[in-house]
Backbone bond lengths (Angstrom), bond angles and torsions (degrees), N, CA, C in turn:
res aa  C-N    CA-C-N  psi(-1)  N-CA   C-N-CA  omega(-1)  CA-C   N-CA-C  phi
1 X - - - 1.462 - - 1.517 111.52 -
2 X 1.272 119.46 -18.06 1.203 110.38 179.16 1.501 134.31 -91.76
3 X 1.405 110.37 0.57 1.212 147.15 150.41 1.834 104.93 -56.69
4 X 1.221 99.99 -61.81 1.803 98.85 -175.91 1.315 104.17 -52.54
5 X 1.635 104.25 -42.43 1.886 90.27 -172.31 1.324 116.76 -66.28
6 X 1.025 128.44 -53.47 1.222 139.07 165.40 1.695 107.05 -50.94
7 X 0.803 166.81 -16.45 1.270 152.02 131.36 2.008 124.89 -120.37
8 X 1.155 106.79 70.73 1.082 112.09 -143.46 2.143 107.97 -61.06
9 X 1.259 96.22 -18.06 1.333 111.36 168.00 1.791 130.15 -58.08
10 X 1.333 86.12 -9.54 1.462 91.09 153.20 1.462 153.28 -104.95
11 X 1.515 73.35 12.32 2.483 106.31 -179.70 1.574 89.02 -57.89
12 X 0.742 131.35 116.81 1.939 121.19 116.35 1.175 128.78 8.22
13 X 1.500 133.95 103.73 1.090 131.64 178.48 1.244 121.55 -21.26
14 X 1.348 116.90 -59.24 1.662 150.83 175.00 1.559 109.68 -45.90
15 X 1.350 100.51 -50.67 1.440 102.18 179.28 1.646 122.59 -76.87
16 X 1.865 87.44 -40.82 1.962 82.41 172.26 1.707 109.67 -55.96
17 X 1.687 114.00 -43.75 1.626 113.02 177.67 1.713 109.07 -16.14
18 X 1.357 96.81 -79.19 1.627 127.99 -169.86 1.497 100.91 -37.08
19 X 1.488 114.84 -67.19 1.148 122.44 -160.68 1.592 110.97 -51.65
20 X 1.575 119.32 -46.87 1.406 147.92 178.68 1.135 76.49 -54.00
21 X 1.961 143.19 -91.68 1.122 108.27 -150.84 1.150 154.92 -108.52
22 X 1.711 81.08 34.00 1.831 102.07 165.49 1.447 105.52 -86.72
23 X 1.348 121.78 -36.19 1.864 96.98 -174.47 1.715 87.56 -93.33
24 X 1.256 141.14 -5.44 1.571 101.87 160.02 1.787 110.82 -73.88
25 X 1.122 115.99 -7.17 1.970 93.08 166.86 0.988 123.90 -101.19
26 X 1.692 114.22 39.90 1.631 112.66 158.70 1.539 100.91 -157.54
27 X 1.114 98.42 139.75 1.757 116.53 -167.16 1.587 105.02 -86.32
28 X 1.548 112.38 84.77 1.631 121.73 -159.65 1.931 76.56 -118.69
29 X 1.652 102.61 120.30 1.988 114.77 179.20 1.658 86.81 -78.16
30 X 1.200 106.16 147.97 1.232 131.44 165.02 1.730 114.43 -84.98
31 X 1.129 172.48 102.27 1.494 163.47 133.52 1.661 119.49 -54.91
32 X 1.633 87.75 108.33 2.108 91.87 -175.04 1.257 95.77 -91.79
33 X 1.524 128.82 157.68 1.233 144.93 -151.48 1.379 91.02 -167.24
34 X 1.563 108.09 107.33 1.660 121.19 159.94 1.577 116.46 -161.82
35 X 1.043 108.99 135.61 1.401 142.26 168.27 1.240 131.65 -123.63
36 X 1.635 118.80 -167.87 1.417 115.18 170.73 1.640 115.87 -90.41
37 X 0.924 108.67 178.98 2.144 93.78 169.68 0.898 95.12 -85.95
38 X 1.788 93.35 150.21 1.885 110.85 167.99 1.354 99.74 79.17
39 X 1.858 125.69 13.19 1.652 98.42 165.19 1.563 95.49 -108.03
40 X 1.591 138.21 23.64 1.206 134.95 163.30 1.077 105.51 80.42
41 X 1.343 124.36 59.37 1.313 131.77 164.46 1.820 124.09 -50.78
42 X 1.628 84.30 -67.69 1.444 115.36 166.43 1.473 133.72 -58.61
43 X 1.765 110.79 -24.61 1.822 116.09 164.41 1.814 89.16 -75.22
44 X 1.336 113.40 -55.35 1.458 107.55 -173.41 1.945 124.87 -43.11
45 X 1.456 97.76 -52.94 1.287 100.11 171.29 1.315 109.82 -43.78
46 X 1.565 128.75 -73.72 0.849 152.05 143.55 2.040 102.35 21.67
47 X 1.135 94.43 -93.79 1.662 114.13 -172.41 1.876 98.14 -53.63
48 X 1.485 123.05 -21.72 1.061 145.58 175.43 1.788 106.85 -43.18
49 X 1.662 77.94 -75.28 1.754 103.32 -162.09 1.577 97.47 -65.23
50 X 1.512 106.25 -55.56 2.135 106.90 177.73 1.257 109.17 -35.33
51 X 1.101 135.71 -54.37 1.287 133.60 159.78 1.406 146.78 -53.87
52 X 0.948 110.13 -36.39 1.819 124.49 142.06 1.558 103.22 -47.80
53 X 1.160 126.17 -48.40 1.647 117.91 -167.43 1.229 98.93 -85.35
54 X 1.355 138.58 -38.56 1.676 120.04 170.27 1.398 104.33 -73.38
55 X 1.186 133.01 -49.65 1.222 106.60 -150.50 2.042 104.40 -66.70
56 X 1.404 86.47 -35.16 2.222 94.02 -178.54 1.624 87.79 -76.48
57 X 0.971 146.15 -59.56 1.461 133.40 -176.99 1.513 98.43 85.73
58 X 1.947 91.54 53.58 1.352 114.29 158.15 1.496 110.66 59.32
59 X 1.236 123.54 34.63 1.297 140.83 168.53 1.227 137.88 -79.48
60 X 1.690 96.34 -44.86 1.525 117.86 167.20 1.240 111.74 -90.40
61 X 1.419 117.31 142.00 1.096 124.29 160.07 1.619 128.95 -87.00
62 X 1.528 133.13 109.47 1.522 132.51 -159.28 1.806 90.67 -107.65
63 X 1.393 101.42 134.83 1.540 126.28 163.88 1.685 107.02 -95.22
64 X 1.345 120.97 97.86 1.705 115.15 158.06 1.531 107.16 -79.23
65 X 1.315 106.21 129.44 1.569 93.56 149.52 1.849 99.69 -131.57
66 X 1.465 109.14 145.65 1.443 114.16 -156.21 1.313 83.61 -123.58
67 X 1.405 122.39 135.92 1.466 142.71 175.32 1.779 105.63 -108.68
68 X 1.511 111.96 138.79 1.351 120.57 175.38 1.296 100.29 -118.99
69 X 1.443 120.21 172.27 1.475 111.72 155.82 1.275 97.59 -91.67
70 X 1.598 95.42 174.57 1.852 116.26 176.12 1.245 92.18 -108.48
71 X 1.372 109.94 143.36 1.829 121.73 168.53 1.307 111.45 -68.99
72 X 1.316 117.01 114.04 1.052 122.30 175.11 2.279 127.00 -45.02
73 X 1.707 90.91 -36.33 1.166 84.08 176.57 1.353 116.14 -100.86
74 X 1.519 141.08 -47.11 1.001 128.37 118.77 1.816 143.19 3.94
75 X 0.937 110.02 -28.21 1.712 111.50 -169.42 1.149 138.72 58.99
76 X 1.974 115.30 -17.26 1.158 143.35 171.48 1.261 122.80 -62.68
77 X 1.286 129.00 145.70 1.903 128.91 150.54 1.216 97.90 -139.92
78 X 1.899 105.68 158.87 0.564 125.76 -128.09 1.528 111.67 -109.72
79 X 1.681 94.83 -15.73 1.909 112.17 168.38 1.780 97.28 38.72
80 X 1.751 110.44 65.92 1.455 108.17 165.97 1.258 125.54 -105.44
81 X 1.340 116.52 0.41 1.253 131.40 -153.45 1.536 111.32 -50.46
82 X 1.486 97.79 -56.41 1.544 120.04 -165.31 1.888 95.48 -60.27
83 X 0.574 108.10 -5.01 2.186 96.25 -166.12 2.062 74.38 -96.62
84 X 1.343 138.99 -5.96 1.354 106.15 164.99 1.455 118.41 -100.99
85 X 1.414 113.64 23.17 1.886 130.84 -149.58 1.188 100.82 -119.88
86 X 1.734 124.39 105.09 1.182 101.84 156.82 2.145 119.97 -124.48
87 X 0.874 50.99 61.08 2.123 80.69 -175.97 1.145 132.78 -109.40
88 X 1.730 100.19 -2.69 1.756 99.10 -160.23 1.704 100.34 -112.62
89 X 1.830 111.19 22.47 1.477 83.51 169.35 1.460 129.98 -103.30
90 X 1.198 118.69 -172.22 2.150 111.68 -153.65 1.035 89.77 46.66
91 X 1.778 88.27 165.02 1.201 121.96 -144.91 1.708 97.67 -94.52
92 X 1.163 138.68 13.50 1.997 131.52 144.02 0.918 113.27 -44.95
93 X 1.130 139.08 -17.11 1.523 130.47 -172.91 1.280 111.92 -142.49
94 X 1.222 108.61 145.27 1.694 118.40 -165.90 1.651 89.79 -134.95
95 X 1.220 95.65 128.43 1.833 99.93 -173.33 2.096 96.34 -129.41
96 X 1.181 99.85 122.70 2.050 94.17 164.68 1.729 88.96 -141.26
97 X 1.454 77.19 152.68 1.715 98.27 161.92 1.281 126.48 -118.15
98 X 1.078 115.45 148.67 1.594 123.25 -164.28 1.491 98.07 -140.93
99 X 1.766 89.11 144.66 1.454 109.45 174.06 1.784 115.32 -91.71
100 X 1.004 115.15 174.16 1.444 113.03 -179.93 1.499 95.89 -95.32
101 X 0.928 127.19 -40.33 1.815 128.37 -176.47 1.804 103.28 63.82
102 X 1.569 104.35 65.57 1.334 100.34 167.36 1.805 124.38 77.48
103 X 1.353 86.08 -27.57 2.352 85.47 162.31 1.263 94.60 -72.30
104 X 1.411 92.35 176.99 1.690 126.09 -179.58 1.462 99.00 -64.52
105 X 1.781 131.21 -70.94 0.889 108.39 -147.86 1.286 107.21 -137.87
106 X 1.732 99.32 -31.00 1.413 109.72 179.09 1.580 105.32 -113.49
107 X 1.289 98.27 166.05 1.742 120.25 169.53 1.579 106.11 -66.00
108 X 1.313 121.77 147.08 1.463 144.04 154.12 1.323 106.76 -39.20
109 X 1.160 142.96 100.03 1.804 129.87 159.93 1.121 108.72 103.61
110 X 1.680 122.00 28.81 1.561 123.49 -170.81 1.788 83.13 -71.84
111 X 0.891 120.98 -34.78 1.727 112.52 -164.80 1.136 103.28 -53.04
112 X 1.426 123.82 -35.03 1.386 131.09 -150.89 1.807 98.00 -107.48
113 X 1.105 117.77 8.17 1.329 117.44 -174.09 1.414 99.69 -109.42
114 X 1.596 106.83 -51.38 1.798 104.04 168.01 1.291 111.02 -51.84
115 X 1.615 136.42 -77.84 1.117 100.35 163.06 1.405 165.65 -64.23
116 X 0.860 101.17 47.85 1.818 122.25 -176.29 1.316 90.53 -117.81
117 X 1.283 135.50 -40.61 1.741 141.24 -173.71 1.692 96.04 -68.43
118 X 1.343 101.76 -46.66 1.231 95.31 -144.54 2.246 105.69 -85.51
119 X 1.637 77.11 -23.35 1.603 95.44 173.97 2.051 105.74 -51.75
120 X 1.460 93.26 -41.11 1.675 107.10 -158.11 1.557 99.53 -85.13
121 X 0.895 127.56 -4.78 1.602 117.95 148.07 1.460 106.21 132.54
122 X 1.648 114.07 -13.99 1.367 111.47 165.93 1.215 145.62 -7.99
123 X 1.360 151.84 113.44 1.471 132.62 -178.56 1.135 107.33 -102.45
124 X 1.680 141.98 4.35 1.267 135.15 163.89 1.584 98.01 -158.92
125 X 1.325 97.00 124.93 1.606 116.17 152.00 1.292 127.65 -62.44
126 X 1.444 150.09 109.13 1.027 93.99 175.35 2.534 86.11 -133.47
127 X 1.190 104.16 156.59 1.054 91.27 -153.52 1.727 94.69 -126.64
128 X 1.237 121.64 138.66 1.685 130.25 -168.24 1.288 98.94 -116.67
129 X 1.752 118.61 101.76 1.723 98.60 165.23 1.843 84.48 -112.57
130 X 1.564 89.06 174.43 1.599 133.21 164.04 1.716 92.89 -52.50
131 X 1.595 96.43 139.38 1.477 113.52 168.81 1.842 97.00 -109.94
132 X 1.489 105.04 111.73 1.602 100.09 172.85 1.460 109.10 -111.80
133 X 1.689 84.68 121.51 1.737 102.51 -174.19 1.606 99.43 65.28
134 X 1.413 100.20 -145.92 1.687 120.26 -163.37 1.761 102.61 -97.48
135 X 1.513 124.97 -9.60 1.082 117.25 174.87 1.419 103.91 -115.92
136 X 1.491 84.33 124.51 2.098 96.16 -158.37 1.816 97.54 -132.34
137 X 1.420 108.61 -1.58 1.502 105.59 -171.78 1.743 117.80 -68.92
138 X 0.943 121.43 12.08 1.609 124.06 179.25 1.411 134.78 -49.57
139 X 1.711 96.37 -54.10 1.565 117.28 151.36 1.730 119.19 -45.43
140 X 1.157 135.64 -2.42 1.489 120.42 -157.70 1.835 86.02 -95.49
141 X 1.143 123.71 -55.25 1.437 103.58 -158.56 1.810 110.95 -84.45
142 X 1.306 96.34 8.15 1.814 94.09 161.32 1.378 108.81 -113.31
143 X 1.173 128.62 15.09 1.785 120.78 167.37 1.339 105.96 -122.54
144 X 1.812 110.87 164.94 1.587 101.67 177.16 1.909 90.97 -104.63
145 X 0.898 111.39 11.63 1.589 103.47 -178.63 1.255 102.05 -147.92
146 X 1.562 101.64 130.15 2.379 79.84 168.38 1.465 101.54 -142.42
147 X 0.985 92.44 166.67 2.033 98.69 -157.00 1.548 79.83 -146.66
148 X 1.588 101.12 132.44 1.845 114.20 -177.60 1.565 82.46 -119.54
149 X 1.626 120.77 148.22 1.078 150.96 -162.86 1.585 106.22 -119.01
150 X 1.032 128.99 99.95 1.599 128.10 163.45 1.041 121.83 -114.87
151 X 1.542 120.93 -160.69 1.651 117.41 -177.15 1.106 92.15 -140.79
152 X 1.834 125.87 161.27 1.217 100.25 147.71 1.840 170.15 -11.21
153 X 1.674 92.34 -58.25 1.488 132.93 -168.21 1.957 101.00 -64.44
154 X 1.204 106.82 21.78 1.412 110.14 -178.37 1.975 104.19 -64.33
155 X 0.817 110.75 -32.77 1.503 99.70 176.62 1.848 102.02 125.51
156 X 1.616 111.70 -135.64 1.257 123.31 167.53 1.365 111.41 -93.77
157 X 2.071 115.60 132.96 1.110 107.17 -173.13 1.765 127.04 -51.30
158 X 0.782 120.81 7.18 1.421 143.49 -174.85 1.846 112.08 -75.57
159 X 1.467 99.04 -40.61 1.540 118.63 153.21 1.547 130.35 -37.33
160 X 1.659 96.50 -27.48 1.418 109.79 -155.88 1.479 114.39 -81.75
161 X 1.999 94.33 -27.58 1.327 98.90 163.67 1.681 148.68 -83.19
162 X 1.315 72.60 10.03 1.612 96.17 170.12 1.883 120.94 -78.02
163 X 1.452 84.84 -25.28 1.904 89.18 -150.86 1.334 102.08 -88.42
164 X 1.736 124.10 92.53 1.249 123.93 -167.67 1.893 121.84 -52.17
165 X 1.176 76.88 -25.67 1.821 92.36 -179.56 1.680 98.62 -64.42
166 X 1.240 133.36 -17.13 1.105 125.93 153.04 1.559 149.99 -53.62
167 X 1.723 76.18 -16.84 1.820 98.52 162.04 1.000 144.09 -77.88
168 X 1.609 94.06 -21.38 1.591 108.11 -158.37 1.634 112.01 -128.74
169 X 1.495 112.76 -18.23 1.254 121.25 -171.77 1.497 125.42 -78.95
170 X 1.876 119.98 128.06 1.353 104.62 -152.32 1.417 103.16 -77.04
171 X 1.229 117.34 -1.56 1.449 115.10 -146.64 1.764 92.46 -160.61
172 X 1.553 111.54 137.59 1.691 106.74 172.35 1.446 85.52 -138.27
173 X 1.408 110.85 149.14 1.944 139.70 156.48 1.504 96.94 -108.90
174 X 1.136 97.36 120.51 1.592 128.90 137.86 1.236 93.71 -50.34
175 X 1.515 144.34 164.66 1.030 135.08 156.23 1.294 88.89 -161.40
176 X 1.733 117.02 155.09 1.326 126.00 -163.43 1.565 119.53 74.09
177 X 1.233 130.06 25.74 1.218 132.91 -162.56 1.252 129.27 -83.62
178 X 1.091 111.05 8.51 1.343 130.71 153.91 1.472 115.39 -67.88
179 X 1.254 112.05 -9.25 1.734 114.20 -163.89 1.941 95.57 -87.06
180 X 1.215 99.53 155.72 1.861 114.21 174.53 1.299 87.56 -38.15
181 X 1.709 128.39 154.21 1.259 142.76 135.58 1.408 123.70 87.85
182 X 1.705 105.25 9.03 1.320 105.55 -138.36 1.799 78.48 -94.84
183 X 1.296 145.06 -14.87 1.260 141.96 152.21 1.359 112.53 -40.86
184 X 1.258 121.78 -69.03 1.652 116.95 171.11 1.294 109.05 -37.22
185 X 1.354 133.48 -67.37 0.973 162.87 167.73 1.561 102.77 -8.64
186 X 1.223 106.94 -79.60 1.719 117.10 -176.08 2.045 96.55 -57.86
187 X 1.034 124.29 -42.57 1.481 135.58 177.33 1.476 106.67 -49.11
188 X 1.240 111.08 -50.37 1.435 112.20 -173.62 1.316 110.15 -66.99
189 X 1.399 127.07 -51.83 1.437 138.86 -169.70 1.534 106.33 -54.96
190 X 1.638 90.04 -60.36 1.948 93.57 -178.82 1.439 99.78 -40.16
191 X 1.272 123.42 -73.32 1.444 130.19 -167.29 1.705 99.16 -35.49
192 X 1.309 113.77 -75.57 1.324 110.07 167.30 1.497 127.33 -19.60
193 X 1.261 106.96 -66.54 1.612 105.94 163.91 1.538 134.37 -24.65
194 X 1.677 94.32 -56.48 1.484 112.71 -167.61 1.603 105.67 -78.34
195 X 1.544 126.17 6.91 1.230 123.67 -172.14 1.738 100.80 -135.38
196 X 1.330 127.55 8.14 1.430 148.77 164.94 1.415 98.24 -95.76
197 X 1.482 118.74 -64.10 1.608 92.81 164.84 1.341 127.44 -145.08
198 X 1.809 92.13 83.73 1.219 106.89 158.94 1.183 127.76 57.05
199 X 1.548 126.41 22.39 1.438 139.97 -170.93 1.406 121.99 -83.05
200 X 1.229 103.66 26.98 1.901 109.19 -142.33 1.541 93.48 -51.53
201 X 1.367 122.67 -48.38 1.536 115.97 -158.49 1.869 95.51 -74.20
202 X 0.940 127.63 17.72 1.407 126.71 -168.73 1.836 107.05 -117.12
203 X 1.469 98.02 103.32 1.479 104.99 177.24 1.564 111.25 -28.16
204 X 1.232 133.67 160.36 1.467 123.71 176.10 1.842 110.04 -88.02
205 X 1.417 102.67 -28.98 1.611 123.52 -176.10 1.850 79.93 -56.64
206 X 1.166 140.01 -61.95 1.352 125.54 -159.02 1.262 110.68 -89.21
207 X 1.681 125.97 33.13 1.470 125.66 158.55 1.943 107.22 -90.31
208 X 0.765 111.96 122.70 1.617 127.90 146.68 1.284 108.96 39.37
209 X 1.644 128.13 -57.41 1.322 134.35 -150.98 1.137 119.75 -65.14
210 X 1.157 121.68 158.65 1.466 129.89 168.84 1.550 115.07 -146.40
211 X 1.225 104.52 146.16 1.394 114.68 165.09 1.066 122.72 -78.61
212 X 1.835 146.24 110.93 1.366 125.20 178.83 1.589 95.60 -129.69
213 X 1.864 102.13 163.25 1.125 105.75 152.24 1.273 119.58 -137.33
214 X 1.525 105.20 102.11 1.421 106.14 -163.22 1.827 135.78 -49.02
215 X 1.720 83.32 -26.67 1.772 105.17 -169.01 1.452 103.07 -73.44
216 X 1.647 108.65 -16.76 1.476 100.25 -170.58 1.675 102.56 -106.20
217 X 1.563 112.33 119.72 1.167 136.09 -171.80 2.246 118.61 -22.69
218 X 1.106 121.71 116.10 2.096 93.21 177.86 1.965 83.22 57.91
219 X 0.691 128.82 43.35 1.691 98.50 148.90 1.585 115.15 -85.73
220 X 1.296 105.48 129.05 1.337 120.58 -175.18 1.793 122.08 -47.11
221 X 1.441 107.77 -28.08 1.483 113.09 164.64 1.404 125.80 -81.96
222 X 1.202 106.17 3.44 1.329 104.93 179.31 1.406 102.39 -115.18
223 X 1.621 110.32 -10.36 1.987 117.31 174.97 1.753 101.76 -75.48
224 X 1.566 97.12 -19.20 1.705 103.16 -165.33 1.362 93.92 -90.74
225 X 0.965 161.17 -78.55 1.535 172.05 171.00 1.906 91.35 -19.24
226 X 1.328 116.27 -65.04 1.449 116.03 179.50 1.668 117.15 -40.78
């Protein structure tokens, strides 16, 4: 089976059938997770899943699967995710990494990889790709929730209209917020928000955002985002 995940295009017609309709008879949410590198996707997930296990008290069972890119010239990735994870031991959590193998953003057969998670008894998907460049929207039609991960260091708010994942994402972290500016920072985005969709009569303080810092242990923005 671990061959299928990793290339899931080699199931059996018969078998993908089955698989499709064992995780369509149970309503297991998917969670997409993308950013740029280096805004801590992976401490975040991370602080994510720890919390899922206290608050269910190791009840639920969570499927990560963490996507890298492959080097284009090279052919390699780098599957680092897990060295920022420390959540995944016993058997609650099922953690794999996957390469992109040359797409833009996602893996070949991610459809077929969620359900295989979701077939195997999973109660949450939740799935981390690579944000490449400013078009990061890939994740939206395979998650039921998606939360884009940034940092401060975005530049001039003017930047903001670049970042398509700004269109679509139910949920954004600031992340690193401990860093200079990172108050403006969360200010700008909300605002951003409320003019992506059209919220005008909608304070910006009551768009989506949050400030987190994942690296720092219980940080309260990352209890708020949870």
């Amino acid at each position: 089976t671990d061959n299928w995940v990793t290339n899931p295009s080699v199931l059996p017609a018969d078998l993908r059938g089955a698989i499709r309709s064992a995780a369509g008879s149970r309503a297991v949410p998917v969670l997409g997770i993308t950013g740029p590198g280096g805004s801590g996707k992976s401490s975040l997930t991370d602080e994510l899943v720890r919390r899922f296990r206290l608050d269910y008290q190791d009840k639920l069972r969570v499927a990560v699967i963490a996507v890298d890119p492959t080097r284009r010239r090279g052919g390699g990735a780098l599957l680092g995710d897990r060295i920022r994870m420390n959540s995944l031991e016993g058997d609650r959590v099922f953690f794999r990494s996957l390469a992109t193998r040359g797409n833009h953003e996602l893996p070949t057969g991610l459809t077929d990889i969620i359900d295989i998670a979701k077939a195997a008894g999973y109660d949450l998907v939740i799935i981390e790709t690579p944000g490449i460049g400013q078009g990061d929207a890939a994740i939206v039609p395979h998650a039921d929730i998606s939360m884009y991960v940034m940092t401060p260091d975005f530049g001039a708010a003017s930047q903001l209209e670049k970042i398509d994942m700004l269109d679509y994402a139910d949920v954004v972290a600031i992340n690193k917020f401990e860093r200079r500016g990172a108050q403006d920072a969360l200010r700008d985005v909300a605002r951003q928000l409320v003019r992506n969709r059209g919220a005008f009569g909608t304070p910006p303080e009551d768009m989506p955002v949050f400030g987190t810092s994942a690296a720092t242990f219980n940080d309260d923005g990352v209890t708020a985002i949870y």
